[in-house]
N, CA and C atoms as a LAMMPS dump frame, in Angstrom:
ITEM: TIMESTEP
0
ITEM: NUMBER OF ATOMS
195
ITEM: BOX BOUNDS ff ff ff
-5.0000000000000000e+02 5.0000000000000000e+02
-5.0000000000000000e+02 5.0000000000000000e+02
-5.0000000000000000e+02 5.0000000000000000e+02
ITEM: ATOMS id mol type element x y z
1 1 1 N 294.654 -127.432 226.391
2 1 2 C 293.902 -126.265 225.969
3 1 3 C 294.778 -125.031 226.091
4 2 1 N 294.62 -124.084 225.276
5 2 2 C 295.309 -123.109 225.21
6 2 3 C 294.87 -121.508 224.969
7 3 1 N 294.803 -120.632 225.553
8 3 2 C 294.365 -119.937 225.981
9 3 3 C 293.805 -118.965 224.744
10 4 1 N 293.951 -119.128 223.89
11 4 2 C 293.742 -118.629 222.269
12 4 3 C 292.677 -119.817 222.242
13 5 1 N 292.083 -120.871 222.271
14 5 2 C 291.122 -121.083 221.95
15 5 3 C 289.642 -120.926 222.453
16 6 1 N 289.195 -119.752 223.941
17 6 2 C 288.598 -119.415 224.182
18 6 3 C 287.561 -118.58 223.002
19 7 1 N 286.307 -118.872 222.895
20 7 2 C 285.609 -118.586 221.69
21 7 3 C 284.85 -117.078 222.365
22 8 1 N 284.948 -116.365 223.403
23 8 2 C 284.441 -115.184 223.872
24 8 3 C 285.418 -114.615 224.272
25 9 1 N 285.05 -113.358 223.96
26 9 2 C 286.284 -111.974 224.635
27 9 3 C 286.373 -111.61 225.884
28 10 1 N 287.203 -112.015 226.57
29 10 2 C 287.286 -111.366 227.871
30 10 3 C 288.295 -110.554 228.184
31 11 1 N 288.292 -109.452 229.161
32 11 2 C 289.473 -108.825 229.401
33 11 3 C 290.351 -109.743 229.676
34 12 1 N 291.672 -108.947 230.194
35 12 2 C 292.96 -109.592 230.251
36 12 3 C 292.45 -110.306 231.744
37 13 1 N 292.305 -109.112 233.02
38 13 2 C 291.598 -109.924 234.266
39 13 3 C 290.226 -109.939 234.604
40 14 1 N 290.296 -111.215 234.746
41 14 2 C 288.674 -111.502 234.904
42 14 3 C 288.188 -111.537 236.38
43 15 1 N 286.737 -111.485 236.744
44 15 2 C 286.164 -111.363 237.389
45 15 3 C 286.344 -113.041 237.968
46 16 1 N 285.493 -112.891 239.266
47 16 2 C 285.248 -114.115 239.519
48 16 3 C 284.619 -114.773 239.503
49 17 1 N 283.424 -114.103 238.32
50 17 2 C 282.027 -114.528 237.416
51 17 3 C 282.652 -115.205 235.799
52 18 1 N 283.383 -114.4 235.706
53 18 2 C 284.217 -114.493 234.604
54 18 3 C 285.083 -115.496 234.586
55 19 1 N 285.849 -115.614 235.503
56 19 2 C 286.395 -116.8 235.426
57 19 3 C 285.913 -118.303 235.442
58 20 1 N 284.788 -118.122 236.233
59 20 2 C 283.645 -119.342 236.541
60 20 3 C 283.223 -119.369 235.339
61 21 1 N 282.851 -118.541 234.642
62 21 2 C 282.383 -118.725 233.119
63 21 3 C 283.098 -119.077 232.029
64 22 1 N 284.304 -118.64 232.148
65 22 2 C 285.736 -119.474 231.329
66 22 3 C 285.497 -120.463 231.626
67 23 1 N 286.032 -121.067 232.792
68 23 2 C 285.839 -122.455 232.892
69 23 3 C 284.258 -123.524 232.689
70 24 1 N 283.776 -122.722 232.589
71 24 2 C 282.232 -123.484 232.493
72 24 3 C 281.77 -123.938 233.801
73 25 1 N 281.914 -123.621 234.926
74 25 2 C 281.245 -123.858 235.822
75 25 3 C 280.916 -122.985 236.481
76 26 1 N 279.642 -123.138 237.895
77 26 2 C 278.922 -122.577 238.366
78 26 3 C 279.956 -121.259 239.803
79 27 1 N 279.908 -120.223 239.598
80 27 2 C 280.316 -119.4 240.392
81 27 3 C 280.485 -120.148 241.739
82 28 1 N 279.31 -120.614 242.289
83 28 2 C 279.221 -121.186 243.756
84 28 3 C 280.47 -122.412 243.829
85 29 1 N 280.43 -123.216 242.884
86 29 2 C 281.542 -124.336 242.727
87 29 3 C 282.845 -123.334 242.248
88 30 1 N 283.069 -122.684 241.835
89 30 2 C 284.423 -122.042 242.054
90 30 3 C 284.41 -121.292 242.836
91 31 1 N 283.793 -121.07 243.736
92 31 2 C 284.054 -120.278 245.081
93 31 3 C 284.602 -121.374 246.121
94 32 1 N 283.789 -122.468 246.083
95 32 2 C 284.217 -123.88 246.796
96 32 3 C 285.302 -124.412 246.338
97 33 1 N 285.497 -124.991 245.502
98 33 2 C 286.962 -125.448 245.076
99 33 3 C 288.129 -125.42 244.477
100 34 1 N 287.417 -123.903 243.77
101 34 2 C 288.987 -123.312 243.153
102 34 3 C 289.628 -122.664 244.171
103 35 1 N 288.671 -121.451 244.033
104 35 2 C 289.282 -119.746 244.567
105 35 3 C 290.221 -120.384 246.036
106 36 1 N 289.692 -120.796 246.952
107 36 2 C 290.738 -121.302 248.127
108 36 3 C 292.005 -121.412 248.159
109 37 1 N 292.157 -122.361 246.831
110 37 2 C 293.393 -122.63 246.739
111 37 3 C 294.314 -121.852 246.323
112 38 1 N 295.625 -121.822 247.702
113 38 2 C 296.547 -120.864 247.162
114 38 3 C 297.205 -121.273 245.937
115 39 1 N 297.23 -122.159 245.153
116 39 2 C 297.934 -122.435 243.972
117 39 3 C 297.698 -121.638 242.928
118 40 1 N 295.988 -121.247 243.282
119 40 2 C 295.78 -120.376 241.797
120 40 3 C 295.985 -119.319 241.946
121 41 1 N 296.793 -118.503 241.112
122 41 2 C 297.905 -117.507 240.665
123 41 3 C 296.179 -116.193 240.859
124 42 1 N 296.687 -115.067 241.513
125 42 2 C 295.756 -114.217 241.579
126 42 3 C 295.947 -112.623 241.446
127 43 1 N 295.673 -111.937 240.753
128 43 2 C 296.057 -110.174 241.209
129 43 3 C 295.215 -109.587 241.968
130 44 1 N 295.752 -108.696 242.97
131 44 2 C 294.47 -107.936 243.82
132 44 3 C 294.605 -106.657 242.802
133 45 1 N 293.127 -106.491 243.032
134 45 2 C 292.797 -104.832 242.616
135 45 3 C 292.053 -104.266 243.837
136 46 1 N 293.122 -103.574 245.292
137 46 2 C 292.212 -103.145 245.999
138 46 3 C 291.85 -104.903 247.139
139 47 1 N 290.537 -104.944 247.094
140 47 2 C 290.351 -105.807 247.84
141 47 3 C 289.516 -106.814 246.888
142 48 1 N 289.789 -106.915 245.555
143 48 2 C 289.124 -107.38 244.388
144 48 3 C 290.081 -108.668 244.075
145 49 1 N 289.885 -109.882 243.895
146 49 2 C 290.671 -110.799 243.058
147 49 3 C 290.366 -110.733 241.257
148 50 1 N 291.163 -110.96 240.499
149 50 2 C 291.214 -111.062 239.688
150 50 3 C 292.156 -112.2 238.874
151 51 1 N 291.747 -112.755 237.836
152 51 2 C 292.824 -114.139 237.587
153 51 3 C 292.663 -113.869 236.108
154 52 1 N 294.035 -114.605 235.626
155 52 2 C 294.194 -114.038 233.967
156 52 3 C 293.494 -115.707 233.391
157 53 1 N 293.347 -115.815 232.239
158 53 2 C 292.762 -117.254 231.323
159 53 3 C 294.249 -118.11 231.46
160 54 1 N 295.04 -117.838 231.563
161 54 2 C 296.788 -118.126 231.571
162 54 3 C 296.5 -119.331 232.968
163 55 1 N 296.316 -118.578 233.923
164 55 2 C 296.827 -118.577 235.758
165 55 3 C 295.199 -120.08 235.596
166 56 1 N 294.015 -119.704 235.424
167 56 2 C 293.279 -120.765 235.515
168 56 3 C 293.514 -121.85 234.552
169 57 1 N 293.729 -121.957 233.263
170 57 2 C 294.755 -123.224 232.651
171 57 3 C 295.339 -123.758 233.092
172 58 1 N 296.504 -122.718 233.508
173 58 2 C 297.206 -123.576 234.445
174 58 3 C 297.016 -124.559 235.668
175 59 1 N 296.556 -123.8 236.585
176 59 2 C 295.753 -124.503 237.348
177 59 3 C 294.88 -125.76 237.11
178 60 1 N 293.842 -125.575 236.449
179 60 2 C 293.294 -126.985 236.195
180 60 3 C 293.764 -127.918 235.416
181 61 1 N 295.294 -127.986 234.409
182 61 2 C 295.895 -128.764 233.909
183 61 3 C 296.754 -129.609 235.152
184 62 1 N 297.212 -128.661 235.941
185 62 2 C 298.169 -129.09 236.967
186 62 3 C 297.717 -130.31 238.283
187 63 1 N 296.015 -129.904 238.289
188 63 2 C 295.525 -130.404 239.032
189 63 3 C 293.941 -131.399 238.636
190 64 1 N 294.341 -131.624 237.233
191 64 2 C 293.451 -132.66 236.702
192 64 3 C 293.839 -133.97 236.956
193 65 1 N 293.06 -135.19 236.998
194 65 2 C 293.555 -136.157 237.624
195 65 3 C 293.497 -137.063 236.553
């Protein structure tokens, strides 16, 4: 998958509603098993995370089984 085929507009950094919603799953389950992991690539804004559509691709390609 590639990051041009997302069918909704999102900013460049997304929320961490936003990102749960890129990926199609439930906020509470990416609070549990993504966000933890230091692998996934993150920007602070402040005391804010933010993750690009790029950094979560990556991530779940890397770590699909």
């Amino acid at each position: 998958m590639s990051t041009n085929m997302a069918t909704k507009d999102y900013p460049y950094l997304l929320t961490r509603e936003q990102a749960s919603d890129f990926l199609g799953i439930d906020p509470k389950s990416f609070d549990k098993y993504i966000r933890p992991r230091d692998e996934l690539e993150r920007f602070m804004i402040g005391k804010h995370e933010r993750y690009t559509m790029k950094s979560l691709v990556h991530f779940i390609e890397k770590h699909s089984v």
